[in-house]
TORLOSE-625310 format. One record per residue: residue in three letters; x, y, z of N, C-alpha, C, O in turn. Coordinates in steps of 0.02 Angstrom, whole numbers, plus 50000, padded with zeros to 5 digits. Each point is the difference from the previous one (the first is absolute). Example, Ala and Ser with C-alpha at 12.3 -4.5 7.8 and 13.67 -1.06 7.14 Angstrom:
# TORLOSE-625310
ALA506604971650390499555005950000500455006050000500524999950033
SER499305005449931500425005950003499615005550037500255005550008
This chain:
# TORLOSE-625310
UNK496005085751067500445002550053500054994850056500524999050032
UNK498944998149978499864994250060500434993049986500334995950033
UNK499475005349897500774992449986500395002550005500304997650048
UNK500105008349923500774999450000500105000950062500604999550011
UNK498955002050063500445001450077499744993349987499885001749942
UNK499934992750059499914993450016500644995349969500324995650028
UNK499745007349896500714996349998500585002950012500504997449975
UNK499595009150072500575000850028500014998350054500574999650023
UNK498994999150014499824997950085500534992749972500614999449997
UNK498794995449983500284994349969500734996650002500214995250032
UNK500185010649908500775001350008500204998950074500344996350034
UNK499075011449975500745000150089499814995350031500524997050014
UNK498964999650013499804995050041500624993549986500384997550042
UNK499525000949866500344993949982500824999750041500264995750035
UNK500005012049938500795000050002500124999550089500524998950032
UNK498805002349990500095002950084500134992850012500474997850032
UNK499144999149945499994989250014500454998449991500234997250049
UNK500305003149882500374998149992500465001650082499944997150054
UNK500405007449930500425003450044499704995950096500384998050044
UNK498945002249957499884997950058500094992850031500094997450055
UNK499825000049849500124992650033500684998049987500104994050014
UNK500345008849966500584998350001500465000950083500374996150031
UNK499405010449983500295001050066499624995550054500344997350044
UNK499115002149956499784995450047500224991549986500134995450039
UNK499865005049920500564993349969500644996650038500154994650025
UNK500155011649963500585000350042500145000250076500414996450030
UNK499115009550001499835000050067499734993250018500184997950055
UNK499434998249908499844994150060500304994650010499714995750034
UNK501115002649930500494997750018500675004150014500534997849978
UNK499455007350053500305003350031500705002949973500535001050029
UNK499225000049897500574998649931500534995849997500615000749990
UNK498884993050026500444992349987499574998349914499504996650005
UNK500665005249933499714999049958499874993049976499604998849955
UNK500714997050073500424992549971499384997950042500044993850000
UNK499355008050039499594997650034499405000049970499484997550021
UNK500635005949924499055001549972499814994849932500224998649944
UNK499435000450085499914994249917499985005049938500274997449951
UNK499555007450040500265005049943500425007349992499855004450040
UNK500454996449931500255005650026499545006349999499425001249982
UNK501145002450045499465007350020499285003749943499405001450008
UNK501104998949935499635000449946499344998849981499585004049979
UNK500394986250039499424997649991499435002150029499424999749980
UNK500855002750076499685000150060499465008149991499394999750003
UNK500985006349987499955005249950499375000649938499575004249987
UNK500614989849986499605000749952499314997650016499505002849976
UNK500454992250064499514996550055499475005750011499425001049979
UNK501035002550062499515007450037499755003249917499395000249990
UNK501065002149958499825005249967499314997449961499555003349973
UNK500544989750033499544996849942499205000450048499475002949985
UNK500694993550066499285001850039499865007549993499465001949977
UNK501015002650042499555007150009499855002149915499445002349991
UNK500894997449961499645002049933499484994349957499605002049958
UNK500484991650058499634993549952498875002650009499545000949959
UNK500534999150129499225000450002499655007149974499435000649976
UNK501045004450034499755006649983499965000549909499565002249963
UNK501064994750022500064997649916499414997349968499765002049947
UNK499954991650101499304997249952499575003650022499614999749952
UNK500105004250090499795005150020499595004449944499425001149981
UNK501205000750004500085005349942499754996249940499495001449969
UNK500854994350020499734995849948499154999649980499675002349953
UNK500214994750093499275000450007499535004249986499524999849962
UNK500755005150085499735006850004499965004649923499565003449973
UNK500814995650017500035002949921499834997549969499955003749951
UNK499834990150034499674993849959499394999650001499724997849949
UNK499885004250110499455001450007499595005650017499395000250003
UNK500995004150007499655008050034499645002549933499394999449999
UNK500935003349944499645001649943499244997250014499535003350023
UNK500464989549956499284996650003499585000350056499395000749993
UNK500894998950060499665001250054499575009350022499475000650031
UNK500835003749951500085005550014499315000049926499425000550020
UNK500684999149913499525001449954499404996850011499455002149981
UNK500654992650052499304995250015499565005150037499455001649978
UNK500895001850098499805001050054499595010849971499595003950024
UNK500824996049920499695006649977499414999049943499525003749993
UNK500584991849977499654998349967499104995750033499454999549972
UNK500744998850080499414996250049499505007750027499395000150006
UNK501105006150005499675005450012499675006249982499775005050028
UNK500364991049864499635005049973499354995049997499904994150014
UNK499585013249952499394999550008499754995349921500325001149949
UNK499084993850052499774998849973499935000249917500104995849956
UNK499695010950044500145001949917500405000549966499965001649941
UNK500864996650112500445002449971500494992949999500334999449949
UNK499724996250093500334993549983499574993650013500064994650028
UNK499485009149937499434990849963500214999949942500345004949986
UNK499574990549965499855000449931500604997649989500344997850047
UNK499905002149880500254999649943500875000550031500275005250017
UNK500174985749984500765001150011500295003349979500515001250032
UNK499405002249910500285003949953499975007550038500485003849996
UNK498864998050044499885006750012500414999250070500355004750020
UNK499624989150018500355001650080500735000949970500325005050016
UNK500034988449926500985004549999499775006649970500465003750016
UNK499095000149948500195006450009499855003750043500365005050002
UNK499074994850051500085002850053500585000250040500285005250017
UNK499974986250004500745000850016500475004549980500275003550043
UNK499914997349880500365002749977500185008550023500525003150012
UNK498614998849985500045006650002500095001150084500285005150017
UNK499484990150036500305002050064500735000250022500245003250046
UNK500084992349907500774998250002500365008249992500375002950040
UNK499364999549889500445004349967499615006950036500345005149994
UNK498924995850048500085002750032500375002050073499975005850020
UNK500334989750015500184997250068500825003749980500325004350029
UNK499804992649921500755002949972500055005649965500535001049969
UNK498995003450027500045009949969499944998749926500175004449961
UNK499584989850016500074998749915499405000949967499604995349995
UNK500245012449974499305001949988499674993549928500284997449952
UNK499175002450067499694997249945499645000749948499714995949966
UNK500345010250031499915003249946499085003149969499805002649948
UNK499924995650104499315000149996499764998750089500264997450049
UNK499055006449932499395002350094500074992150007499924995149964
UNK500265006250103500254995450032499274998850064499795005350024
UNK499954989449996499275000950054500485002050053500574997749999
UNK499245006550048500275000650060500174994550053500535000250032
UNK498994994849977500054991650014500694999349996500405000150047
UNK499764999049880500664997649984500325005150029500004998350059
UNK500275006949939500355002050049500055001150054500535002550020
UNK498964996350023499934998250059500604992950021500534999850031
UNK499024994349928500434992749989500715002950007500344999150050
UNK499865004349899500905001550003500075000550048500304996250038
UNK499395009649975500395002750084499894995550050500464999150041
UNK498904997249967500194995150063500524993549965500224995850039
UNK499965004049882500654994149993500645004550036500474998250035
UNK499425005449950500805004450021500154999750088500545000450028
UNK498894999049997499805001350083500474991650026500514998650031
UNK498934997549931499924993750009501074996049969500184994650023
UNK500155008249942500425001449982500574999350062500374995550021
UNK499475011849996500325003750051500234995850080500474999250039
UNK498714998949947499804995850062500624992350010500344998450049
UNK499574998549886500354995349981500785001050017500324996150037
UNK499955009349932500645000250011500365002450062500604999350014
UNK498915003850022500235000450070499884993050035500444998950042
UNK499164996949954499964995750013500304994849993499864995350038
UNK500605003949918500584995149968500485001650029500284995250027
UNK500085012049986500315003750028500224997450071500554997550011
UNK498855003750046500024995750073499814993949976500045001349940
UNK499804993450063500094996149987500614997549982500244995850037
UNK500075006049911500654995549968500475002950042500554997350003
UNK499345008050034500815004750067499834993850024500404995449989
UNK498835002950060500044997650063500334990549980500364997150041
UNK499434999549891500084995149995500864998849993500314995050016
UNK499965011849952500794999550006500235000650063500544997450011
UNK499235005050024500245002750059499894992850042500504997650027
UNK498904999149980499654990750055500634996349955500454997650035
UNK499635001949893500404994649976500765001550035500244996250042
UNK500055009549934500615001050021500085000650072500595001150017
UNK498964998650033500114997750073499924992750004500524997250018
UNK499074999449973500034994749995500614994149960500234994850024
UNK499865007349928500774997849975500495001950060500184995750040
UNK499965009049963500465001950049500204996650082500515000450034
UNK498664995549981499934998150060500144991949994500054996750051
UNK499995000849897500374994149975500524999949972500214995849961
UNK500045009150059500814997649996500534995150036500045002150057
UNK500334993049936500064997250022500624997349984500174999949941
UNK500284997250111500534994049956499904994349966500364998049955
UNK498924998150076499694995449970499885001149918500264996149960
UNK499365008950020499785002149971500304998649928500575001149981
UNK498854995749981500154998649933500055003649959499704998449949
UNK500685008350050499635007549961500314995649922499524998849964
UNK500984999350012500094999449939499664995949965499825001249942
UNK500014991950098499234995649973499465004749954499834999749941
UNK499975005350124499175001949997500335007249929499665001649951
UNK500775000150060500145007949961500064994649935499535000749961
UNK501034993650020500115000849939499114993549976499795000049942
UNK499924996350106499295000749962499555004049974499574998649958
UNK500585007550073499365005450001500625002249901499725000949946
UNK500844999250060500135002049955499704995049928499795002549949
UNK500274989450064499854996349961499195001349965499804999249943
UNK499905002850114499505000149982499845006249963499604999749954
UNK500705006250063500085005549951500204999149930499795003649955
UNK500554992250039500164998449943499614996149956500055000249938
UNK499524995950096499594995949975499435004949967499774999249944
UNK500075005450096499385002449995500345004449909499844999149941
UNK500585004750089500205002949922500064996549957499975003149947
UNK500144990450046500044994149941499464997749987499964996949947
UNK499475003650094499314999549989499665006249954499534999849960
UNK500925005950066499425006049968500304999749919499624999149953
UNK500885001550040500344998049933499634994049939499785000549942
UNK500294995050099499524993249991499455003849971499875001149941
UNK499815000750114499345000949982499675005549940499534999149962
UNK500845006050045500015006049965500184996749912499715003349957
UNK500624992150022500054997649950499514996549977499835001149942
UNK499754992850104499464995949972499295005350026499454997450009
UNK500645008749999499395005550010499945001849919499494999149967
UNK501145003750009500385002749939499664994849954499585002249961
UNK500544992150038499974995349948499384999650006499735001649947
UNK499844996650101499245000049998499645002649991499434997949989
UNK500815010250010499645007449977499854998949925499485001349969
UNK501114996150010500284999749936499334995449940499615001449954
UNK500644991350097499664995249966499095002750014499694999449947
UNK500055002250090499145001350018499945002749942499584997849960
UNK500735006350028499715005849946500094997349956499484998349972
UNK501264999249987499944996849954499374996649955499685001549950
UNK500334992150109499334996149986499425002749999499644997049960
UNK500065008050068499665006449983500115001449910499534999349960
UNK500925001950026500115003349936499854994849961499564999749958
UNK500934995150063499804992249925499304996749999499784995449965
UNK499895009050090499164996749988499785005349936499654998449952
UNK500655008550059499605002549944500324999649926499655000849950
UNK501184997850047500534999949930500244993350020500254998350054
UNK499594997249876500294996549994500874998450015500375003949970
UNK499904992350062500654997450025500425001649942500485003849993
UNK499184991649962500484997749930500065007249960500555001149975
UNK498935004050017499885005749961500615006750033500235005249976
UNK499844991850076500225005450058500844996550015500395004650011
UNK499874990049990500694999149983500184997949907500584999049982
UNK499065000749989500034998249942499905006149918500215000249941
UNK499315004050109499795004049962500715006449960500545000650028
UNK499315002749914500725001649985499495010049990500245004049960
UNK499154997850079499725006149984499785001050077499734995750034
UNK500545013849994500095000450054499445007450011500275005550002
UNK499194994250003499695006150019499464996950047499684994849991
UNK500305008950054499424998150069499645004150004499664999750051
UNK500235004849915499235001149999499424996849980499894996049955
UNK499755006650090499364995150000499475004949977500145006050007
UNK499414992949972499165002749980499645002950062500024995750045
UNK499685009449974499855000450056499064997249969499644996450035
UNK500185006349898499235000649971500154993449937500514998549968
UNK498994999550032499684994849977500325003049907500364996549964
UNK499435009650021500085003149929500625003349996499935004549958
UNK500614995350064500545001249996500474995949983500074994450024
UNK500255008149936500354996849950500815001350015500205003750045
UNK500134993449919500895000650002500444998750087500585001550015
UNK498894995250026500385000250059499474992250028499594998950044
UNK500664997949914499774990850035500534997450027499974994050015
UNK500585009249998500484998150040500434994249965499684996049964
UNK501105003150045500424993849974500665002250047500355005150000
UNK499684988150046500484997350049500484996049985500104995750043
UNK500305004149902500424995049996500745004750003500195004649963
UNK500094992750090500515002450022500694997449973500484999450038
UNK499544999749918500654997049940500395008649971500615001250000
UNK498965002749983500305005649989500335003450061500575001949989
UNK499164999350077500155000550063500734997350018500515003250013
UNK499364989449982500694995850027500555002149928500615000150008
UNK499145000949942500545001049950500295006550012500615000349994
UNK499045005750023500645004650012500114999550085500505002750021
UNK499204995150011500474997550075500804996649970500555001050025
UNK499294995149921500664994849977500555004949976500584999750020
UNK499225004349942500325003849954500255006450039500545002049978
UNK499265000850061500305005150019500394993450080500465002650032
UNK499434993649980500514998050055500504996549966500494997750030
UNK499445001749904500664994749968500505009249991500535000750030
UNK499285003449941500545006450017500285001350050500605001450010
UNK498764998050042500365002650069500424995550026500285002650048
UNK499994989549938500144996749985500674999649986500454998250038
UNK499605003949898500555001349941500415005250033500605000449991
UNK499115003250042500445007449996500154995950097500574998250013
UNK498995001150034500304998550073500604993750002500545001050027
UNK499284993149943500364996150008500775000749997500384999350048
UNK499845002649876500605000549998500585006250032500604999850016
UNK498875005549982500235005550051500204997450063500554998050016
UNK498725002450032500084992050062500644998149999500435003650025
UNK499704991749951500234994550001500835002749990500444999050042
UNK499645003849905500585001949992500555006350080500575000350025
UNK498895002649981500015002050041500214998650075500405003150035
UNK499214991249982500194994250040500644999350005500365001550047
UNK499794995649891500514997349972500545005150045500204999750058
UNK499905003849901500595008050007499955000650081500564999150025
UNK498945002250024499935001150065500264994850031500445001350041
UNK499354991649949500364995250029500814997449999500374997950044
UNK499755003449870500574995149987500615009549984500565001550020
UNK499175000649957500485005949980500055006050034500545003049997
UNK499064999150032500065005350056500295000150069499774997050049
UNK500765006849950500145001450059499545000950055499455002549988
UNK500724995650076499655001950066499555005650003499405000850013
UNK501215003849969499635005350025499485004549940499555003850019
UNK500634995049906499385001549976499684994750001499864999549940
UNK499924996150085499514995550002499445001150066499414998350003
UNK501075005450050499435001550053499545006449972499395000250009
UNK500985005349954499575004149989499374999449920499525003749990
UNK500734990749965499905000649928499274996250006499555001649962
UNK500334991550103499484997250009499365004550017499475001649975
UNK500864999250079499225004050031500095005049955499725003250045
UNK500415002049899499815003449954499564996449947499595003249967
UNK500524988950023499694997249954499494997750024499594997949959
UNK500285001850100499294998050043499725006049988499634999249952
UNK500365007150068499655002650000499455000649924499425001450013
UNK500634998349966499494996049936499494997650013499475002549981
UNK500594992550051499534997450038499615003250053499534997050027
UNK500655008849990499495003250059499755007649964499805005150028
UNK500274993549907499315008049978499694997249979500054995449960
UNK499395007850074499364996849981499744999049921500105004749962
UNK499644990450016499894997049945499485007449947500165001349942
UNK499395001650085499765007449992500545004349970499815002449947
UNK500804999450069500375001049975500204999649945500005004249955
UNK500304987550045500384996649949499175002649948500135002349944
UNK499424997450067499415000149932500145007950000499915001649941
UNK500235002750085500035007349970500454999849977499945003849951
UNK500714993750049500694999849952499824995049935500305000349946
UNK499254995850065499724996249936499735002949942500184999049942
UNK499165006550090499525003249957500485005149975500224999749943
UNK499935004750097500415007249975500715000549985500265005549996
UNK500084989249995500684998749982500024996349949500045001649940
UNK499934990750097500214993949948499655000049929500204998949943
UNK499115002750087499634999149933499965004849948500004997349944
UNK499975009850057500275001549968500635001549982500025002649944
UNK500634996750087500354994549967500154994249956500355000349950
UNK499414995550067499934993649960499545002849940500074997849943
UNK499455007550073499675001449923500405006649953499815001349943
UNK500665001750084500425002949953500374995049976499904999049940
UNK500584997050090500434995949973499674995349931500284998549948
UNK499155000250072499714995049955499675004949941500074996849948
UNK499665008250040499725004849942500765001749958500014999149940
UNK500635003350095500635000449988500294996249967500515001949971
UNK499204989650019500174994949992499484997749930500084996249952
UNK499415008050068499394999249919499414995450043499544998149964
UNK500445000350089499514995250043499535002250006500015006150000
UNK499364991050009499575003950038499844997550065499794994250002
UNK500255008550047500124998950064499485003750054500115005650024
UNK499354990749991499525001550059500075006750052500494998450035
UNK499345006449983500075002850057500084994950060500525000250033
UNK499024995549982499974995850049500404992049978499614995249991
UNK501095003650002500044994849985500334996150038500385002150044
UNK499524990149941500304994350035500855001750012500254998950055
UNK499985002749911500615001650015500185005250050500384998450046
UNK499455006449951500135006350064499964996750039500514997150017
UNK498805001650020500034997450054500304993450019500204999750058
UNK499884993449893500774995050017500435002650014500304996550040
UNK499985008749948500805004350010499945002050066500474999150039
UNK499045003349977500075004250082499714994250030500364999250049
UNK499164995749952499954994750026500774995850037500094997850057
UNK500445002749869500294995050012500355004150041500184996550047
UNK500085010949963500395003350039499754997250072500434999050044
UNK498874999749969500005002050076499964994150007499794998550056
UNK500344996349905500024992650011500674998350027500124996450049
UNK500415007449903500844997050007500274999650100500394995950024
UNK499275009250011500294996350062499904992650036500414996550029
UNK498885002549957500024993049999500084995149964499754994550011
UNK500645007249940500414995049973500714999650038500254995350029
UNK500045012649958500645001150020500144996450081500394995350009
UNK499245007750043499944999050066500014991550026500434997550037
UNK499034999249936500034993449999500654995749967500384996550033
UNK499665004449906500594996949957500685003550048500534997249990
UNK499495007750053500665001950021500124995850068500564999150023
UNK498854998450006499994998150055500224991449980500464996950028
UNK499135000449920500184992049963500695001649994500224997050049
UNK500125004949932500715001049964500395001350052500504996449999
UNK499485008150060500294998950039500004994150054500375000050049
UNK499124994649934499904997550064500484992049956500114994750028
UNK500035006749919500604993549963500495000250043500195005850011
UNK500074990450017500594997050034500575001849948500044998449941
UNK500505006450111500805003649992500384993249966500314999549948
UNK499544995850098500484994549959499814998249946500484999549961
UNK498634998349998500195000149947500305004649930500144997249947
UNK499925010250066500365006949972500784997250019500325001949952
UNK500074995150085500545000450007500334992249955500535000049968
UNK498914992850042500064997849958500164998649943500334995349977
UNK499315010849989500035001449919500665004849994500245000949944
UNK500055002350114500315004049965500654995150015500555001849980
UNK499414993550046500734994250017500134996549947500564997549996
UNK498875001149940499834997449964500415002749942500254996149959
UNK499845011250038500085006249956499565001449967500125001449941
UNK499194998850084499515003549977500145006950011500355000950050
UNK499425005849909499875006950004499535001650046499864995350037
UNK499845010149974499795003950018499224998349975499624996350031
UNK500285006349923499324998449963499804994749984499394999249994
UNK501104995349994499804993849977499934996750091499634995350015
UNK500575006450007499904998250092499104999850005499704994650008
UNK499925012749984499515003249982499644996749939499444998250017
UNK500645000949943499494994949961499954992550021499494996649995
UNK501015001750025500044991849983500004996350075499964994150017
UNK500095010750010500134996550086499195006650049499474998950029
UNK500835005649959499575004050077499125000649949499454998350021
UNK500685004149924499164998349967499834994250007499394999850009
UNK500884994749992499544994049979499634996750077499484997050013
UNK501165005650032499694997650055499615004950042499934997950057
UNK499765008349932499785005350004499274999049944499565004150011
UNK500334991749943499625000349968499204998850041499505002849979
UNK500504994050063499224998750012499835005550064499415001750006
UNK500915000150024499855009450018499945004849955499675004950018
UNK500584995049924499935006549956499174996849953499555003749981
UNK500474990250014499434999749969499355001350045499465002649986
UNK500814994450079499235003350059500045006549986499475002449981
UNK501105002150023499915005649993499465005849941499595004550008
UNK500724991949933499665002149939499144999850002499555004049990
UNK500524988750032499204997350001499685003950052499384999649995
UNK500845004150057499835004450063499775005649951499425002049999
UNK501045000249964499995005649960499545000749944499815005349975
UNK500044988850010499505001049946499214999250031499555002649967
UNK500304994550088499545002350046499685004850018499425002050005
UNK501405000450008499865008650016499555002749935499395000750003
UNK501015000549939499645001349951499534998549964499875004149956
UNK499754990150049499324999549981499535003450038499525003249980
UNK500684995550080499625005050071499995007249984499505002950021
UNK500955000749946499905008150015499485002049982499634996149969
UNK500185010450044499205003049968500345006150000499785002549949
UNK500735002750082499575008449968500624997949951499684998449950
UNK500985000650034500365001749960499644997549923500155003649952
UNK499474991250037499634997549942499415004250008499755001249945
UNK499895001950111499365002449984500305007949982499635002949960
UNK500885000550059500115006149991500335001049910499905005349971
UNK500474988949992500405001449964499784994549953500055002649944
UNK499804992850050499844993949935499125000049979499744995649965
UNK499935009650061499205001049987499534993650025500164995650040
UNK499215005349923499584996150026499744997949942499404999150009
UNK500764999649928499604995549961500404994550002500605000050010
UNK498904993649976500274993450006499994999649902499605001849957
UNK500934995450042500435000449932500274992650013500264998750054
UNK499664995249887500144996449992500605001049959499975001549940
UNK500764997550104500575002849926500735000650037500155003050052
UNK500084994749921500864996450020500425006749975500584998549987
UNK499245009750003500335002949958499835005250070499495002750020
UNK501324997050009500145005550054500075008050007500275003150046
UNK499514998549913499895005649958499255003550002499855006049991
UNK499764988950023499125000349992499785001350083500284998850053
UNK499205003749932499765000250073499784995350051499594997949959
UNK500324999450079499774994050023499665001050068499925005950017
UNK499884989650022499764998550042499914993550074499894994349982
UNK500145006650072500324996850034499464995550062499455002849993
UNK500494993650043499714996950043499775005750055499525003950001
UNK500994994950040499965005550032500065007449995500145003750047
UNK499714998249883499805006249982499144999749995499685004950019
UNK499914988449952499564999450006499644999850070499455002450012
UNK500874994850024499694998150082500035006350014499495001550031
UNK500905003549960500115007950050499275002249959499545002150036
UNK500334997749890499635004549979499254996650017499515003350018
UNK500514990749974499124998549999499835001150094499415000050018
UNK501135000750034499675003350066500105005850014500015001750059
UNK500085002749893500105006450026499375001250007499614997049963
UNK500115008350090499445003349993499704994550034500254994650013
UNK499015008350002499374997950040499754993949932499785001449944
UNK500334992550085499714994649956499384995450038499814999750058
UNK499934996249869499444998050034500534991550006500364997449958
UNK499515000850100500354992149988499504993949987500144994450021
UNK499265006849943499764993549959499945001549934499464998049978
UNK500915005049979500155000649921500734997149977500565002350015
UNK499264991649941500734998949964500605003550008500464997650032
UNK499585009049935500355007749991500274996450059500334994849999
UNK499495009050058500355000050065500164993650021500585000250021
UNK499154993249985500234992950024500454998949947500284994950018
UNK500025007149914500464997049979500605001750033500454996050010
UNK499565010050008500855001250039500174994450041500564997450001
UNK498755000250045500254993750039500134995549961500444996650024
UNK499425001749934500214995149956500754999149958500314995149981
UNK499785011550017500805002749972500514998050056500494996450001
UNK499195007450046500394999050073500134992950013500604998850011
UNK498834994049993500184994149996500324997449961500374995450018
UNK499595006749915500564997149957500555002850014500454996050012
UNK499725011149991500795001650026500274997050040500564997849989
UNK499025001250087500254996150056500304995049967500585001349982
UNK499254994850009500104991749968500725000349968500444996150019
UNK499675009549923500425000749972500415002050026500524996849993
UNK499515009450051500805000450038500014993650064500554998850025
UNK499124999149989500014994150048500494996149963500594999450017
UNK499024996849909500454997049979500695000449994500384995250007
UNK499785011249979500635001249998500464999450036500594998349995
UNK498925004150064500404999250085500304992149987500574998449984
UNK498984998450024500114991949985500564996749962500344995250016
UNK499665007749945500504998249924500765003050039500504996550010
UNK499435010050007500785000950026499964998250059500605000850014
UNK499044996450057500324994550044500074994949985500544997350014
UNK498974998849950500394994349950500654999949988500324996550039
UNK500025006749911500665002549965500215000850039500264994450003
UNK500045009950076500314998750063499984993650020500574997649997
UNK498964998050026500074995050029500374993549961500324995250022
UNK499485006849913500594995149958500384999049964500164995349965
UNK500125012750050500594999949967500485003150056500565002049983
UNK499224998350082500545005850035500394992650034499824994350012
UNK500885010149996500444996650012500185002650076499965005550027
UNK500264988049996500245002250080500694999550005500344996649962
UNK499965007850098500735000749990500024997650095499535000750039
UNK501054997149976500325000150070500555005249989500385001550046
């Protein structure tokens, strides 16, 4: 409750700056505007930025560190017998003061201690957020007087506003930055973790996919085999369908929206074909399991086949459905962005209509539709529920779309589900799946900016 009146104070303080430093802007050349080194505006934003920027990192902070600070300070005031010992026993003490503090029973006699602890976290809590509360009013309130009292004609407001902006920007290009080589390093630790205990070569080379491991010395049928060749083979196989069926749909599609559709079904026919792209992928796997597939397995028994409950094919088909907007969307945007004169060219020429469209607007349209594709097939090595809901989980070495198969990231969802231990093979291979996937849609990324950069053509 204490934040949200803190970020509406915030608001009003900011908009009050704005508004304040604009009119005082004006007032101190006597609305001679042609006198202020920036205009009013700048000046505006000057004030709004001082009264919301200090209360902003404020907050920042404050939330960044209160959790830790606040558990330390409850945790310093239980007694002896109860947070000595064993890291393992203080995060569950934590745990259980957390989910007591927040009404979340634990299911078992709880020492009274610990609930004591809750209630002074909740106090200690309380304490905090009133405290952030005055504080961040009074710091909006010193900044936005102080901006206000430097207002000036002199005054460099568009300098200092569009640095503070530069530097905003910087900082978000940093967290981006960073959040990627966090990603990749998460990635790689573990990895190397894993290839100390499975061989490299056994584990990209290998063509037998079960990770179970032995937990007892006399147990048998579970020595574990990591070779992820069956893995990447139906990743291949169900994205060469999804593939087959997005591209030419896509594409054709494109086609018709750009070069053959009228205006006005073209404003409404797009965003109907986007929407594709915004149900959630959960979905598309419940229209996989309880439609397509059995579907695809009547058609195929109908046919004399024998055809998987769970097969590579169902799920390529609804794959490639929720693939076709980004084919379509991209390839419509390449195609329109060909230059009118060369379409009018061809038709001075006495070229047709279609032959305009093959021989002139595709070819120079070609290295956008191939970024596009290659975007698209990204996408689809990447998915997990539509392959984990509808193509199963055995790894099946086998080019026959019909069979059941198994996927990368059907493996990564299944070996972390659940409470895992993270120093057993089992569980460090997902990181290892995960590093090889990276790599591979990376590559790809690569391969279609490549193909843009040398084949795209520039127009005046």
């Amino acid at each position: 409750m204490q934040i949200t009146v803190l970020v509406l104070i915030l608001a009003l303080l900011t908009v009050s700056g704005y508004q304040m430093g604009r009119t005082r802007a004006a007032a101190s050349v006597g609305g001679r505007l042609v006198e202020l080194h920036s205009v009013p505006s700048y000046h505006g934003f000057y004030v709004a930025l001082w009264a919301g920027l200090p209360a902003l990192f404020l907050f920042v902070l404050w939330t960044a560190s209160e959790g830790w600070l606040i558990m330390r300070m409850v945790m310093s005031a239980l007694p002896d017998r109860l947070s000595g010992g064993d890291p393992q026993v203080l995060n569950l003490l934590k745990a259980d003061i957390l989910n007591i503090a927040h009404g979340i029973s634990t299911g078992r006699d709880v020492d009274p201690a610990v609930t004591a602890a809750a209630a002074h976290y909740n106090s200690l809590r309380a304490i905090s957020d009133w405290s952030l509360l005055a504080i961040g009013a009074s710091l909006a309130v010193v900044g936005l007087a102080y901006g206000r009292q430097h207002i000036s004609p002199n005054l460099r407001a568009r300098n200092r506003v569009e640095r503070v902006v530069s530097i905003a920007l910087v900082i978000c290009s940093m967290v981006a930055i960073l959040t990627t080589v966090g990603i990749v390093l998460s990635l790689l630790f573990e990895a190397l973790r894993f290839f100390t205990m499975v061989s490299p070569i056994d584990f990209l080379f290998g063509v037998h996919w079960s990770p179970q491991m032995a937990m007892r010395a006399d147990q048998v049928g579970s020595s574990g085999s990591f070779g992820i060749i069956p893995l990447f083979s139906g990743t291949l196989l169900i994205t060469v369908i999804a593939m087959v069926v997005a591209v030419p749909v896509g594409l054709m599609s494109a086609i018709y929206m750009s070069e053959y559709a009228n205006p006005n079904v073209r404003t409404w026919l797009k965003p109907i074909l986007e929407i594709l792209a915004g149900i959630p992928t959960v979905v598309y796997g419940f229209f996989a399991a309880l439609t397509m597939a059995p579907f695809v397995r009547s058609i195929g028994h109908g046919l004399g086949l024998d055809v998987s409950s769970e097969s590579a094919l169902s799920a390529g088909i609804v794959m490639g459905v929720m693939i076709i907007p980004f084919v379509s969307s991209l390839s419509d945007d390449v195609i329109n962005a060909v230059p009118q004169s060369l379409r009018d060219g061809s038709y001075g020429l006495g070229a047709t209509k279609s032959e305009t469209i093959r021989q002139v607007v595709i070819p120079a349209a070609l290295p956008g539709i191939v970024a596009a594709v290659m975007l698209a097939v990204s996408r689809a090595i990447g998915e997990t529920m539509i392959v984990t809901m509808a193509s199963g989980l055995t790894a099946n070495l086998t080019a026959n779309p019909l069979d059941a198969v198994t996927t990368v990231t059907t493996q990564i969802a299944t070996l972390l589900v659940g409470d895992q231990e993270f120093d057993s093979p089992k569980t460090l291979s997902a990181f290892g799946l995960g590093l090889v996937l990276f790599l591979v849609t990376l590559s790809l990324n690569m391969v279609a900016l490549r193909v843009v950069q040398k084949y795209r053509e520039k127009y005046d």
